[in-house]
Structures are given as structure tokens and as C-alpha cells.
ZAMARVO-555488 format. One record per atom (N, C-alpha, C): residue number from 0; chain; atom name; y, z, x. Coordinates in nm, 3 decimals. Layout:
BEGIN
ATOM   num   cadena   atomo        c2        c3        c1
ATOM   NUM        A      CA         Y         Z         X
...
This chain:
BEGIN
ATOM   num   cadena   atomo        c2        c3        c1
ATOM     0        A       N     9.493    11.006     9.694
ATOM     0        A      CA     9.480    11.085     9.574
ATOM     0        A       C     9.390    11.015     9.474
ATOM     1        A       N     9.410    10.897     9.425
ATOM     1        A      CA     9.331    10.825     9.294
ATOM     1        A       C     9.325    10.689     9.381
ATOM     2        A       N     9.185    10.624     9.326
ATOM     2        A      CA     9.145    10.495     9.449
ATOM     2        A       C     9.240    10.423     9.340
ATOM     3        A       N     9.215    10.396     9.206
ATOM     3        A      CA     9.261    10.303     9.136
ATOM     3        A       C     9.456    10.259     9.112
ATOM     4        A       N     9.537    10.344     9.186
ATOM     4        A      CA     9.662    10.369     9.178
ATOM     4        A       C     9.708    10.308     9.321
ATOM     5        A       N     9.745    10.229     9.407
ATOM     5        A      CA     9.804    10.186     9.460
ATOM     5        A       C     9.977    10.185     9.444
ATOM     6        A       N    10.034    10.285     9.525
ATOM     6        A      CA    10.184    10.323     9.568
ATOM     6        A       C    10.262    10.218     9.588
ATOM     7        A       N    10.225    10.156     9.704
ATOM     7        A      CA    10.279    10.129     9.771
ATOM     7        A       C    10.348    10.003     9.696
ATOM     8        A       N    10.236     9.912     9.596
ATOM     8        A      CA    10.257     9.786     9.538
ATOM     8        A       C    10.374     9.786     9.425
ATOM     9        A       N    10.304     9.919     9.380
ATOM     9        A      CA    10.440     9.966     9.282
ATOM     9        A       C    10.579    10.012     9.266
ATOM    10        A       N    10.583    10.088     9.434
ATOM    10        A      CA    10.717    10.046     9.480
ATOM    10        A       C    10.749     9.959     9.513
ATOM    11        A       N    10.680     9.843     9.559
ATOM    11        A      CA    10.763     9.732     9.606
ATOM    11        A       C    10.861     9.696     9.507
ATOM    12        A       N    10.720     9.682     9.357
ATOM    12        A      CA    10.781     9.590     9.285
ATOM    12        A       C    10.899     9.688     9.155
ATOM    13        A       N    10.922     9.817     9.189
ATOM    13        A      CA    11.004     9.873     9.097
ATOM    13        A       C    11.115     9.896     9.171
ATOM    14        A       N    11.103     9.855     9.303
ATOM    14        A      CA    11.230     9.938     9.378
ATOM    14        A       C    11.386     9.865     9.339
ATOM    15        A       N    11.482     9.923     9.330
ATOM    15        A      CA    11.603     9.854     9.328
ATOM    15        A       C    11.689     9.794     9.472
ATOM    16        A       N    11.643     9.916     9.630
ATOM    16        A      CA    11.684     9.850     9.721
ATOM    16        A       C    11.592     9.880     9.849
ATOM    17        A       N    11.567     9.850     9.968
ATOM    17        A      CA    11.489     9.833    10.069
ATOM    17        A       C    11.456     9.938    10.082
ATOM    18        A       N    11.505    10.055    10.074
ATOM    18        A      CA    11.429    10.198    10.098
ATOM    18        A       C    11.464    10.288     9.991
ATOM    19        A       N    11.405    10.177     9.850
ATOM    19        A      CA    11.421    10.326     9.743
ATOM    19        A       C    11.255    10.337     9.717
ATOM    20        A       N    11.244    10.449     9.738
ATOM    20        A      CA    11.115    10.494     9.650
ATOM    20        A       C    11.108    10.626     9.547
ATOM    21        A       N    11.237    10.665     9.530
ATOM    21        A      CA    11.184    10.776     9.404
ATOM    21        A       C    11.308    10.736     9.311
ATOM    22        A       N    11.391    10.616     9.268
ATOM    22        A      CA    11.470    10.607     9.126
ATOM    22        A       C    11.360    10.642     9.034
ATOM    23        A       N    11.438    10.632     8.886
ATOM    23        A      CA    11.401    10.670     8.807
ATOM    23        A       C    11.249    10.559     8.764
ATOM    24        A       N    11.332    10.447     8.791
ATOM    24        A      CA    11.231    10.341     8.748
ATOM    24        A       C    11.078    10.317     8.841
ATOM    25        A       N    11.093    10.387     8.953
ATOM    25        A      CA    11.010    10.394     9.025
ATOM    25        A       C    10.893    10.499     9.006
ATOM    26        A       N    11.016    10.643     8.946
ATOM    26        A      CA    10.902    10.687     8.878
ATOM    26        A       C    10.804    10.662     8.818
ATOM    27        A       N    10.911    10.612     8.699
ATOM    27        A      CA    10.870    10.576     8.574
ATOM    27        A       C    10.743    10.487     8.582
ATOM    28        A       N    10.772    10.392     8.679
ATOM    28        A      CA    10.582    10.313     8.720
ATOM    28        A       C    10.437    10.394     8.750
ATOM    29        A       N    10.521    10.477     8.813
ATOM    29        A      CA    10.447    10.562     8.902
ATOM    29        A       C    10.357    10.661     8.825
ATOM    30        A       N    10.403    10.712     8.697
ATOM    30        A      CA    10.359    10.769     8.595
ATOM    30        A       C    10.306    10.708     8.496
ATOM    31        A       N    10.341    10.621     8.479
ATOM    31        A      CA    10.248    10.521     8.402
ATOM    31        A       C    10.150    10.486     8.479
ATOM    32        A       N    10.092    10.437     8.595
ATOM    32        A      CA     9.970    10.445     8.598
ATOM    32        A       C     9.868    10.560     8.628
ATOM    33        A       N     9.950    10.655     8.648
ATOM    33        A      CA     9.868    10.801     8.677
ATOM    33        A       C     9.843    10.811     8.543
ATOM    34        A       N     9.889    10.808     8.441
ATOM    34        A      CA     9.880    10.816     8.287
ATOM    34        A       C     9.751    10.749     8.233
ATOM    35        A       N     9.775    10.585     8.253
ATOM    35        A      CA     9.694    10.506     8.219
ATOM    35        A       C     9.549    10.585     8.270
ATOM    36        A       N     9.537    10.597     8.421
ATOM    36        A      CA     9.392    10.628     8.482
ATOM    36        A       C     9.373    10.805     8.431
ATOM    37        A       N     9.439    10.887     8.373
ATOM    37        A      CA     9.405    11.021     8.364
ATOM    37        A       C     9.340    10.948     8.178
ATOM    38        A       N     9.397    10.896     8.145
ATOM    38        A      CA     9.352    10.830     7.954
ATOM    38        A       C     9.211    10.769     7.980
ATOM    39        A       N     9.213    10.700     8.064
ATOM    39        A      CA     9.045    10.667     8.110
ATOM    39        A       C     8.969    10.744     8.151
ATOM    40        A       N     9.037    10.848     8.237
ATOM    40        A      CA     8.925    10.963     8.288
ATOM    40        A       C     8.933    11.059     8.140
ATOM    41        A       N     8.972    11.117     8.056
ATOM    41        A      CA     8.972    11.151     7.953
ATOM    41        A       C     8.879    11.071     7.829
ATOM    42        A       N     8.839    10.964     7.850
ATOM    42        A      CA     8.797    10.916     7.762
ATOM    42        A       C     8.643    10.946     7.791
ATOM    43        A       N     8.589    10.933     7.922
ATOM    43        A      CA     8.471    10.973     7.942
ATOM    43        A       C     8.490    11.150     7.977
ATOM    44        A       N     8.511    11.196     8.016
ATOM    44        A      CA     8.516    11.354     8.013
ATOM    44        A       C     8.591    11.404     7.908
ATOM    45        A       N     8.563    11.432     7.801
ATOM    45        A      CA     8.687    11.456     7.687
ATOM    45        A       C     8.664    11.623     7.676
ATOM    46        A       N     8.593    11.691     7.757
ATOM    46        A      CA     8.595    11.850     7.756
ATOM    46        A       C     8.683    11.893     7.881
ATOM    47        A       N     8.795    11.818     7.962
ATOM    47        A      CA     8.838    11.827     8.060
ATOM    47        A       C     8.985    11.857     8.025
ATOM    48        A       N     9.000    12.032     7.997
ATOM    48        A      CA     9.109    12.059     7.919
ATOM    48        A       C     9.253    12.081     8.047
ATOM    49        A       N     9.218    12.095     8.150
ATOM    49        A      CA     9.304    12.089     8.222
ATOM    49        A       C     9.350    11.954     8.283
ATOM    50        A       N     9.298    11.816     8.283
ATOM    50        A      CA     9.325    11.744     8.308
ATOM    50        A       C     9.427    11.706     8.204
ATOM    51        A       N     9.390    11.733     8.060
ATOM    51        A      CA     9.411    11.692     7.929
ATOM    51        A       C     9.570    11.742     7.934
ATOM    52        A       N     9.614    11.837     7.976
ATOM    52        A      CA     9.713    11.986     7.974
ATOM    52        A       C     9.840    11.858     8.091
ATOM    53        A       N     9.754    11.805     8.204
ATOM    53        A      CA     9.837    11.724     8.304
ATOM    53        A       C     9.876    11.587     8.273
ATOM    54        A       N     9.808    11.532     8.177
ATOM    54        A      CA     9.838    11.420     8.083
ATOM    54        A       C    10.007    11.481     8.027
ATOM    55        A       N     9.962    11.595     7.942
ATOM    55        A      CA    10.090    11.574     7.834
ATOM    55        A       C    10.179    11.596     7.894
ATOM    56        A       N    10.213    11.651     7.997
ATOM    56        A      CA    10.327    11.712     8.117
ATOM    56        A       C    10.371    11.569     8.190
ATOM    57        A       N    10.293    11.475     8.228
ATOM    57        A      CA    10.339    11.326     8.266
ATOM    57        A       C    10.391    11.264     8.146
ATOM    58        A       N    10.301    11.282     8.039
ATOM    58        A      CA    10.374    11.182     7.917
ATOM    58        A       C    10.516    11.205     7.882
ATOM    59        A       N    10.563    11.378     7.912
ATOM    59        A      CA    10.691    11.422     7.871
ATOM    59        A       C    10.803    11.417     8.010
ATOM    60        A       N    10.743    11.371     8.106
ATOM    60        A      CA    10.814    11.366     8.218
ATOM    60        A       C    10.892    11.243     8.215
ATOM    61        A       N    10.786    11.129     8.154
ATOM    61        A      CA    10.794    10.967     8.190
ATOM    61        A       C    10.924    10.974     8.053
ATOM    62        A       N    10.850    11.055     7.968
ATOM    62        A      CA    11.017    11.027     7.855
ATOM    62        A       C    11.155    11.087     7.863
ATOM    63        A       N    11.142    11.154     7.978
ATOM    63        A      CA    11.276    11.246     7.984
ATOM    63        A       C    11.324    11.126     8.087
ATOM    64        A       N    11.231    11.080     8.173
ATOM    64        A      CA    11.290    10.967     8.294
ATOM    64        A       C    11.347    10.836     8.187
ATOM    65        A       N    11.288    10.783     8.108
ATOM    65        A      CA    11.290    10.649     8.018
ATOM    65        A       C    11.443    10.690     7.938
ATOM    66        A       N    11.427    10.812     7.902
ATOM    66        A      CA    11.591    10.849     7.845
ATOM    66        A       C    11.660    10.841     7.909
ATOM    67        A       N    11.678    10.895     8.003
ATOM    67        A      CA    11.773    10.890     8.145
ATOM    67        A       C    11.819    10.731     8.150
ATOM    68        A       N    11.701    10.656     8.172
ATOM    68        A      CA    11.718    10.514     8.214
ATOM    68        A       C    11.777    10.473     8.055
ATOM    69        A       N    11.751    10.493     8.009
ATOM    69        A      CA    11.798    10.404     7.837
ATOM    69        A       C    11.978    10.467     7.805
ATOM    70        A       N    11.975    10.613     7.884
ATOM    70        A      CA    12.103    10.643     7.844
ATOM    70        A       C    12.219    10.536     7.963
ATOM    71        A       N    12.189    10.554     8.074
ATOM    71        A      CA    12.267    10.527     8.231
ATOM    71        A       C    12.253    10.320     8.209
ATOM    72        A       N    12.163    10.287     8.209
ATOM    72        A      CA    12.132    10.122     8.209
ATOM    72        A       C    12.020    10.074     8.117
ATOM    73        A       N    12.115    10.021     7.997
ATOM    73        A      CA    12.004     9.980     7.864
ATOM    73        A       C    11.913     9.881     7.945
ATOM    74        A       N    11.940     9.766     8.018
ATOM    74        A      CA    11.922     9.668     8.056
ATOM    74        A       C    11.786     9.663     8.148
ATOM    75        A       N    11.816     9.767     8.250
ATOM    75        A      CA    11.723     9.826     8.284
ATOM    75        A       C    11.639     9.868     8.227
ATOM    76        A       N    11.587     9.975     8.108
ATOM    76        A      CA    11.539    10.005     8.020
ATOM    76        A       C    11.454     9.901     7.953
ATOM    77        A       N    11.498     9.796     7.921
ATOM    77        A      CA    11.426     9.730     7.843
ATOM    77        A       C    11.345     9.613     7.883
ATOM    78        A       N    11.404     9.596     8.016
ATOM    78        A      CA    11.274     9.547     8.128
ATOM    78        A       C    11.157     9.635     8.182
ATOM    79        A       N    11.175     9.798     8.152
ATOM    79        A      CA    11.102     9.882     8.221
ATOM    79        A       C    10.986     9.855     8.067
ATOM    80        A       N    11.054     9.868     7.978
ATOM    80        A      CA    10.951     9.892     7.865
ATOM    80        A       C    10.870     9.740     7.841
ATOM    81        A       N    10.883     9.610     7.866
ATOM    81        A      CA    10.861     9.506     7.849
ATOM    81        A       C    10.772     9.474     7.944
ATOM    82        A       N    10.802     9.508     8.074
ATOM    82        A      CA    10.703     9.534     8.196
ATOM    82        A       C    10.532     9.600     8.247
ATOM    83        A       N    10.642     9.735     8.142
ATOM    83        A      CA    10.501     9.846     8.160
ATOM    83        A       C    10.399     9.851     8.032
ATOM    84        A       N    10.472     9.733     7.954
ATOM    84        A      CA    10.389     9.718     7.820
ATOM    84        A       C    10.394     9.848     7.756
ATOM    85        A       N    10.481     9.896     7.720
ATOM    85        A      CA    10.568    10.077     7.668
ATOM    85        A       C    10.584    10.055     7.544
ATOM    86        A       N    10.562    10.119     7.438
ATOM    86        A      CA    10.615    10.080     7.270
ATOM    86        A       C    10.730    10.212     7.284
ATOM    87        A       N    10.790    10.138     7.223
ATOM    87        A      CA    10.893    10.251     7.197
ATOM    87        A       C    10.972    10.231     7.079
């Protein structure tokens, strides 16, 4: 899908056990860098209203997941945000 996004590394390192790949926190990586690289492709194409439209739909996805995680395991949470370099 995107050269610059590598899966596989990011599950390794978000997973909680040998064959998790979709927790929350795994998302939550997972969307952050689709995020990060759609903000760069936006920065040079800034007339790219449908890309623009798939940005804000990840940004509100990654916060409904980050709530989830902040409500269920603070602890968790605040390694996810310290990690992914997240202001919150």
C-alpha cells in the first residue's frame, strides 16, 4: 500500500502477545504512521481534498482508539502517547 509504512515492524514492536496484530495499541501505531505520511503527502499536494477528507477520519479513529486505551489501561496509554510522540 505506502513504501514508507512498514507493518510488520510496527507490530512487532506494539504487539502485547505472539499473535496479536489488531489491539488497540497496535492500531493506534498503525494510524499514526498512515497519518504522519498522508500530513506529508498533504503538504506537497494541498488541493488533494479527498485525501484531506481520509486524514480527518484516521485522526478521529486514532482518538476514539486512544480513549478506549486511556479509559481500559492508563498505563498503557501513557506509554502509547510518550512513544508515538502524541500531545495530548
Amino acid at each position: 500500500m505506502i513504501a514508507d509504512i512498514n507493518k510488520a515492524e510496527i507490530i512487532d514492536k506494539y504487539k502485547n502477545h505472539n499473535k496479536d496484530t489488531g489491539s488497540a495499541s497496535v492500531q493506534i501505531a498503525l494510524l499514526s504512521s498512515r497519518i504522519s505520511y498522508l500530513t506529508n503527502h498533504l503538504k506537497v499536494h494541498r488541493k488533494d481534498v479527498h485525501s484531506r477528507r481520509g486524514l480527518i477520519a484516521m485522526t478521529s479513529r486514532r482518538r476514539k482508539l486512544l480513549d478506549y486505551v486511556k479509559k481500559h489501561n492508563l498505563d498503557q496509554y501513557n506509554e502509547l502517547l510518550k512513544s508515538l510522540k502524541l500531545r495530548r
